[in-house]
C-alpha positions as CSV (number, residue, x, y, z in Angstrom):
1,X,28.9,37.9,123.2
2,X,29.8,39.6,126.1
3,X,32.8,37.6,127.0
4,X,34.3,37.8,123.4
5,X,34.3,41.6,123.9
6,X,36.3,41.5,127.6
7,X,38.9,39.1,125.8
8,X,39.0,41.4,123.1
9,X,39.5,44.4,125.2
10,X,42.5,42.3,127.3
11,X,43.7,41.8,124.2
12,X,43.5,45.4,122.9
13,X,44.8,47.1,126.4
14,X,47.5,43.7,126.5
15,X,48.8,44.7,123.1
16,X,49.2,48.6,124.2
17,X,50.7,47.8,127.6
18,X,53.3,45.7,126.5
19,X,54.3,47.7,123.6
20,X,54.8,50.8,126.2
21,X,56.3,49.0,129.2
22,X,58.5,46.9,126.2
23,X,60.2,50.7,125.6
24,X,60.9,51.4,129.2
25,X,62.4,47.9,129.5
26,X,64.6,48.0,126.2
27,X,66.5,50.9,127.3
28,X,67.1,50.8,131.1
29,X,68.5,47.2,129.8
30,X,70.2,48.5,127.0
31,X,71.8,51.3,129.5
32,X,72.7,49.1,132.4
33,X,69.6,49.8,134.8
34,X,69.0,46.8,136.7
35,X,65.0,45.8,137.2
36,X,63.2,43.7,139.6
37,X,60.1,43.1,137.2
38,X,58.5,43.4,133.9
39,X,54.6,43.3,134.7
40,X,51.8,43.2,132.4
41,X,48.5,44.1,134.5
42,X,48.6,45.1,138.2
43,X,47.3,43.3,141.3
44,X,47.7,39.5,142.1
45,X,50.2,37.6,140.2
46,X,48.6,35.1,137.7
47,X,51.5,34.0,136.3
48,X,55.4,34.2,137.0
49,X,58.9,33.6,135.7
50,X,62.3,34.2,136.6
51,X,64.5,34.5,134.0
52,X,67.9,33.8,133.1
53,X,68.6,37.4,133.5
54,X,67.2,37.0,137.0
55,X,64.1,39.3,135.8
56,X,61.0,38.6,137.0
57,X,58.4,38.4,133.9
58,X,54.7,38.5,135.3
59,X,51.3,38.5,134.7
60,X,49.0,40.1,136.9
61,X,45.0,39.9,137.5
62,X,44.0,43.8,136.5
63,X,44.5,43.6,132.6
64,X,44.8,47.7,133.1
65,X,48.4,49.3,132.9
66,X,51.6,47.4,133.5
67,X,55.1,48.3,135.1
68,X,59.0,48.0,134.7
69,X,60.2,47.5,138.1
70,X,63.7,49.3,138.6
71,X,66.2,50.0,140.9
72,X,67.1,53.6,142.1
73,X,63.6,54.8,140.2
74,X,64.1,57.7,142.0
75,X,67.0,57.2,144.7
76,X,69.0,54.6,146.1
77,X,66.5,51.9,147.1
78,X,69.3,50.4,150.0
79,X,69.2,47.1,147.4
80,X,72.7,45.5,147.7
81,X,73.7,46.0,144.1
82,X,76.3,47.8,142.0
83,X,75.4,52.1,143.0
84,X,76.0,52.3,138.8
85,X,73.3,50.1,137.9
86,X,71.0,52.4,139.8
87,X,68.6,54.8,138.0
88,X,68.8,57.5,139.8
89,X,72.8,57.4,139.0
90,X,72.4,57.1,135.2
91,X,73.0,60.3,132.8
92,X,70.2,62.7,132.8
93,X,69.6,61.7,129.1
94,X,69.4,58.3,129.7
95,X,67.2,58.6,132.4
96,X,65.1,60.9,129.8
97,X,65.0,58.2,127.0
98,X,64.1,55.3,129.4
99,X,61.5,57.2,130.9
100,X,59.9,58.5,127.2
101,X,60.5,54.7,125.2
102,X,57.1,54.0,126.2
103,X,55.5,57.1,124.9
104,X,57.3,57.0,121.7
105,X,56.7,52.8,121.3
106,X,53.0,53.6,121.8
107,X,53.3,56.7,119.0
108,X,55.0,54.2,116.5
109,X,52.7,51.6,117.1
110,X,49.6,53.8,116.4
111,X,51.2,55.0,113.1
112,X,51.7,51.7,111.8
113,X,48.9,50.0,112.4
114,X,47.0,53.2,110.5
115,X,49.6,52.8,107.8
116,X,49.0,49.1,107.4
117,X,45.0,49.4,107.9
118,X,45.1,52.2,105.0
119,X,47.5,50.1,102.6
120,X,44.9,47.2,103.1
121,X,41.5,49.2,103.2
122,X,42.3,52.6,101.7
123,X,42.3,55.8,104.2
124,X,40.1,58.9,104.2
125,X,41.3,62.6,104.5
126,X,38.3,64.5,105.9
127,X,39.6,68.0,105.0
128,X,37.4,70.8,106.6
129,X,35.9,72.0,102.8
130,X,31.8,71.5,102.8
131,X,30.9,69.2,100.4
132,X,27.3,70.0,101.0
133,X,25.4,72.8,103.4
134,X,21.9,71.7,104.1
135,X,19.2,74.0,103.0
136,X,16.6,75.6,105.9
137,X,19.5,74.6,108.6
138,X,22.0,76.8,109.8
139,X,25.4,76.3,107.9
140,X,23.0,77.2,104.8
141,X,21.3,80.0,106.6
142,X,24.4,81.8,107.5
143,X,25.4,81.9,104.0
144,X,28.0,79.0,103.5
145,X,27.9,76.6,100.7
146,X,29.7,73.6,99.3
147,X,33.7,74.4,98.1
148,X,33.8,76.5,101.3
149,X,36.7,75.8,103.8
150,X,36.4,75.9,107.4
151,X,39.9,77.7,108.1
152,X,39.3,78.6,111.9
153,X,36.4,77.9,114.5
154,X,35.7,80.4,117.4
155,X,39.2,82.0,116.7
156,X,41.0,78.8,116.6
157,X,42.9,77.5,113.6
158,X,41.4,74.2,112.0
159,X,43.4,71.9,109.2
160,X,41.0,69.5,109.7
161,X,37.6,68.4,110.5
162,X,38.8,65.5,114.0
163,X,39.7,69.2,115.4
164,X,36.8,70.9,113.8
165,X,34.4,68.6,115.9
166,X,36.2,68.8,119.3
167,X,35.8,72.9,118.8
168,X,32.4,72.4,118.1
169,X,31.9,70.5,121.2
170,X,33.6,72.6,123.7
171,X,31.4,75.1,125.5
172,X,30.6,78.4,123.9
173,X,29.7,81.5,126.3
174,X,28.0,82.6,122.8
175,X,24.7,81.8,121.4
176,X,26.2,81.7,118.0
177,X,29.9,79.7,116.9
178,X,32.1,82.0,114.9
179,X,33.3,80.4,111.6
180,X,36.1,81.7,109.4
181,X,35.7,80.6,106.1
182,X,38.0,80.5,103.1
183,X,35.9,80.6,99.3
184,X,37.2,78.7,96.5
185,X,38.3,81.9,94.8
186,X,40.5,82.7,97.8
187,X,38.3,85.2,99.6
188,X,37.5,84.8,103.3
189,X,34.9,85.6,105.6
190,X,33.6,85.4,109.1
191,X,29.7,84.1,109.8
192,X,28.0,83.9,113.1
193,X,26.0,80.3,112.9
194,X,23.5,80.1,115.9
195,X,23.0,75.8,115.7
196,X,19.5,74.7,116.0
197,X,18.8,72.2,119.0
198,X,17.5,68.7,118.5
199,X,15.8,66.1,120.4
200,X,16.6,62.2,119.4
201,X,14.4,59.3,120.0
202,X,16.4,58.6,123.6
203,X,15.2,62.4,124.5
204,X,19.0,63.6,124.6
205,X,19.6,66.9,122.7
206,X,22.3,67.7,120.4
207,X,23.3,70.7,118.1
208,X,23.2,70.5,114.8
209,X,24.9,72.6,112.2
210,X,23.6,70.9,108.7
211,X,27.1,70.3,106.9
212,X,28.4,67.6,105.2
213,X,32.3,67.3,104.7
214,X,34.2,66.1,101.7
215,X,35.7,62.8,102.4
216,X,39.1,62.4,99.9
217,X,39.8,58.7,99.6
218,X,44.0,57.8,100.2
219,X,45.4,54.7,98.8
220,X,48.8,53.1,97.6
221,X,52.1,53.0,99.5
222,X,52.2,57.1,99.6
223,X,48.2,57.6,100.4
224,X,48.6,55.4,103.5
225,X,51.5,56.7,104.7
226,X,50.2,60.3,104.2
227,X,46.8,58.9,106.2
228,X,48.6,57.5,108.7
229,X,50.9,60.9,109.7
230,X,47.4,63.3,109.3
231,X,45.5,61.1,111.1
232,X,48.1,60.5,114.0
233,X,48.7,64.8,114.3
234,X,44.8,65.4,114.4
235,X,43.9,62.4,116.4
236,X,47.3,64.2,119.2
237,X,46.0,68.0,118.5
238,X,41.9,66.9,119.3
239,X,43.6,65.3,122.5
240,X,45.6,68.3,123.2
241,X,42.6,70.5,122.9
242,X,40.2,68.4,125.1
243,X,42.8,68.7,127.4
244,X,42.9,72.4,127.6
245,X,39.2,72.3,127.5
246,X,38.9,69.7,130.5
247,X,41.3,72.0,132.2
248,X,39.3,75.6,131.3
249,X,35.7,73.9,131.9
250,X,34.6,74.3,128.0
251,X,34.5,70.6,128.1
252,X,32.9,68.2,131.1
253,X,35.1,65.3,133.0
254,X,31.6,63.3,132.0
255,X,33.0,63.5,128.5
256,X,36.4,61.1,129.8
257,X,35.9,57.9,129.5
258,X,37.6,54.7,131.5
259,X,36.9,50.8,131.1
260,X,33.6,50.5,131.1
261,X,33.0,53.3,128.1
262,X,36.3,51.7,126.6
263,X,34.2,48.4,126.7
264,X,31.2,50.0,125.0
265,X,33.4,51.2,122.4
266,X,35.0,47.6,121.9
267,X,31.8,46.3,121.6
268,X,30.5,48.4,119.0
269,X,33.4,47.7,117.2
270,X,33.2,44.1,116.7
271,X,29.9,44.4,114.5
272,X,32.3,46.9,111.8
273,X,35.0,44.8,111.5
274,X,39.1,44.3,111.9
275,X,40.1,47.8,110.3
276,X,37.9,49.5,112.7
277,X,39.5,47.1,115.7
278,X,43.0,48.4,114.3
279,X,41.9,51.8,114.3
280,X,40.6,51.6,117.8
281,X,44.0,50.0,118.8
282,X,46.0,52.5,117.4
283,X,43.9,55.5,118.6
284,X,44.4,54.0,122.3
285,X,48.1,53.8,122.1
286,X,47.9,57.6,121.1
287,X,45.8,58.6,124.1
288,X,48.1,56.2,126.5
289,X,51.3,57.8,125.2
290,X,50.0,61.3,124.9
291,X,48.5,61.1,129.0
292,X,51.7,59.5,129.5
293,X,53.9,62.1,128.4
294,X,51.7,65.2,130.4
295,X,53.7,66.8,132.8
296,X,51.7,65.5,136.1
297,X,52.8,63.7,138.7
298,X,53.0,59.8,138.4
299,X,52.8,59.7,134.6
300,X,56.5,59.6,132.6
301,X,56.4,62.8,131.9
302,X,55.8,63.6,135.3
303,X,59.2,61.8,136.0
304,X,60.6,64.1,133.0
305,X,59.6,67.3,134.3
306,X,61.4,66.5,138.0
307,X,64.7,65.3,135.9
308,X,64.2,68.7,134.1
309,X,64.1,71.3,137.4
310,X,67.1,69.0,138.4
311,X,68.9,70.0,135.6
312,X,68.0,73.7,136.1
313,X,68.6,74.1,139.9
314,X,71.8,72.1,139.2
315,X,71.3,69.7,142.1
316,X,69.2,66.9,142.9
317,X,65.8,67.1,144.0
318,X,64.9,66.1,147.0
319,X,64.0,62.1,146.6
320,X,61.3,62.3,149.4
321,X,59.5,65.4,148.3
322,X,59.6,63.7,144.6
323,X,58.2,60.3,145.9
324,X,55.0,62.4,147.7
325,X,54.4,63.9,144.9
326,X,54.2,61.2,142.3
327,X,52.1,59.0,145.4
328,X,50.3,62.0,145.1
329,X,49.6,61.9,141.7
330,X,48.9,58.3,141.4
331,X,45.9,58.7,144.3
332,X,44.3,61.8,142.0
333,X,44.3,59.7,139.2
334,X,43.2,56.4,141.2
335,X,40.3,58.9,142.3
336,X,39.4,60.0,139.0
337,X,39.2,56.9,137.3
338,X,36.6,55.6,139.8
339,X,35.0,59.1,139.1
340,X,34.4,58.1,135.4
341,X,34.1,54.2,136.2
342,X,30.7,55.4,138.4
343,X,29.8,57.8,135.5
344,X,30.1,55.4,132.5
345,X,28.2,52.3,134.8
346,X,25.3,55.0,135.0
347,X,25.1,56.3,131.6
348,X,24.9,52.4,130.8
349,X,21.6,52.5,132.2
């Protein structure tokens, strides 16, 4: 069983790779760049061929990330080729597109494959109104009942419940979560809900805050694509959020996950079927193209941000400085991956 779910997951993190590095290599094609390599995986070289265009197309051993090798990434390499076929000559705004295709491949492929998954299975809106508030626990205690609306968490604006969780997750200073709530007559309120602690059956404790959600069912041509949009803005805004909160401390690097909790997940997923396969595609591509796109050394928008200041200070930016700082970047990230890698091995046991 255990083998079908590592093909599975090559084939997930295959799919999502291509698509991304497929964007990159479109348009530095489509603009003149010349490239070395296309590369799906990193490492050893399983497989290789040269093509017509004198590309090489490869295969590598790591089935994690992939690469568009280019010339004049950032400066003149010393290659002996045409100086306009270099990158790092190119427009600023073609350097910005071929740098962002990925990011914006990955986006589209997400939405589709919810669109699709919804036209064949139907979609669900969970909207932040309680359908039910438990009696004896504390949603109920506090005075909240079902037609409610959750408008806003801890000062924080929700439109939906994906958000709603990741704000209830997030560290609290408080003894008590601070709900704004909208009534069905239009009337709003603020309660203080201090969540009772519980102990599960593996002895880990959660909160719980005794509320069930309405679930609105979307279906037809304009439900799906309706699903698939909603679905793709809260799945970007929950990721924006656990960013700040990784950044601010309100929620622990022990809550990342990297291939070995991305395995577990796969794995769970086989037992519920292809829709929730899709869904697990499509929310990967999300979080590759929205890391991707952060500002940070080594990642596109990393790249972005240095074409940006260049454009600012009106003159290049020094290509050595640039080139330390994205090797920079790539050994933080390199660092924090094996971080979570030891973290999830534990948790497995």
């Amino acid at each position: 069983m255990w083998i079908l779910t590592v093909l599975l997951l090559i084939f997930i993190l295959g799919i999502i790779i291509l698509v991304h590095e497929l964007g990159h290599f479109f348009w530095a094609k489509k603009f003149g760049v010349h490239i070395y390599e296309f590369s799906i995986g990193m490492g050893k070289v399983l497989f290789t061929h040269k093509g017509k265009d004198g590309i090489l197309y490869n295969v590598r051993a790591v089935p994690i990330g992939g690469f568009v090798s280019m010339a004049g990434e950032v400066y003149e390499d010393g290659e002996k080729i045409d100086k306009s076929k270099y990158m790092c000559n190119k427009p600023w705004w073609q350097r910005i597109i071929i740098l962002v295709a990925g990011v914006v491949n990955n986006f589209i492929l997400a939405i589709l494959l919810l669109f699709v998954s919804a036209l064949i299975w139907g979609g669900s809106s969970l909207e932040p109104i309680v359908e039910e508030a438990v009696s004896d626990l504390p949603m109920a205690q506090a005075g909240i009942a079902a037609g409610d609306r959750i408008t806003a968490i801890n000062g924080k604006k929700v439109k939906n419940w994906d958000v709603a969780q990741i704000l209830l997750y997030m560290k609290n200073d408080k003894d008590y979560t601070l709900f704004e709530i909208e009534h069905p007559d239009g009337k709003k309120d603020e309660y203080k809900v201090v969540p009772k602690e519980v102990e599960g059956e593996d002895g880990e404790k959660s909160t719980v805050y005794g509320v069930k959600i309405k679930t609105t069912e979307l279906t037809g041509l304009v439900g799906s694509l309706k699903y698939a949009f909603s679905k793709f803005g809260s799945v970007v805004h929950s990721m924006w959020l656990t960013i700040g909160g990784l950044i601010t401390g309100k929620i622990s690097l022990s809550a990342m996950s990297g291939p070995v909790g991305i395995y577990q997940v796969v794995d769970q997923s086989v037992g519920y079927g292809l829709d929730y396969i899709i869904y697990i595609i499509a929310f990967l591509s999300i979080n590759v193209g929205f890391i991707n796109i952060l500002p940070f050394p080594a990642f596109d928008g990393g790249r972005v941000f240095f074409i940006a200041i260049e454009k600012i200070k009106g003159s290049p930016i020094n290509a050595k400085f640039e080139n330390t700082c994205h090797t920079i970047g790539f050994i933080l990230l390199i660092i924090l991956m094996i971080f979570i890698t030891i973290h999830d091995i534990i948790n497995l046991f």
